[in-house]
N, C-alpha and C positions, 0 to 999 in steps of 0.2 A: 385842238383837243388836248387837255392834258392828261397826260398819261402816266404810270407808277410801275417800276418791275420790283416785287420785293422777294429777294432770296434767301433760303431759310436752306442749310444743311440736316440731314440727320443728327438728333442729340442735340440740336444748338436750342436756345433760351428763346422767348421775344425778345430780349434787350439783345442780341446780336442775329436778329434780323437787319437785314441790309436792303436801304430803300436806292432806288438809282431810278434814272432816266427809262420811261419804257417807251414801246416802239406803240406806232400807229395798228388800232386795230380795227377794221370794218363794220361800222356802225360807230354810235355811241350811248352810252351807260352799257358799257359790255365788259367781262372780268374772260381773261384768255390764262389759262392755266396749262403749263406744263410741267409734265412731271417725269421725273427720269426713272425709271419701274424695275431699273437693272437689278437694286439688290433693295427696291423696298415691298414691302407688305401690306395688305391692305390698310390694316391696322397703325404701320410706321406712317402712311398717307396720313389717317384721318388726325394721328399723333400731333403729324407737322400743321397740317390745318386747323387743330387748337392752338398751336404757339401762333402762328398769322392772326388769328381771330384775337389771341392775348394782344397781340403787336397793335392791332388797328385799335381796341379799344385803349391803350396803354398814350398813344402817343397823338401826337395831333394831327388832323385832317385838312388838308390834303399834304402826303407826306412830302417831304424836300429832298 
């Protein structure tokens, strides 16, 4: 199965999205999202989840 981790800071761009190696996860065509809630807001979520979404249509598929 291949798998994608890609990590995105608060405030960061799609173009410094970070793609790496991700782990195995139960099943497959499945997306495992974690997100660390300490100092975000709903709104900082959906934020970062537009820059991902810029990222995935921005660069080529399946990322490296």
């Amino acid at each position: 199965m291949a798998t994608v981790k890609l990590t995105l800071k608060q405030g960061q761009r799609a173009d410094q999205v970070v793609a790496s190696a991700g782990t195995p996860i139960a099943g497959s065509d499945a997306i495992e999202l974690n997100i660390d809630t300490t100092d975000l807001s709903k709104s900082d979520v959906r934020n970062m989840l537009q820059v991902l979404e810029a990222y995935i249509h921005k660069n080529k598929w399946l990322p490296s």
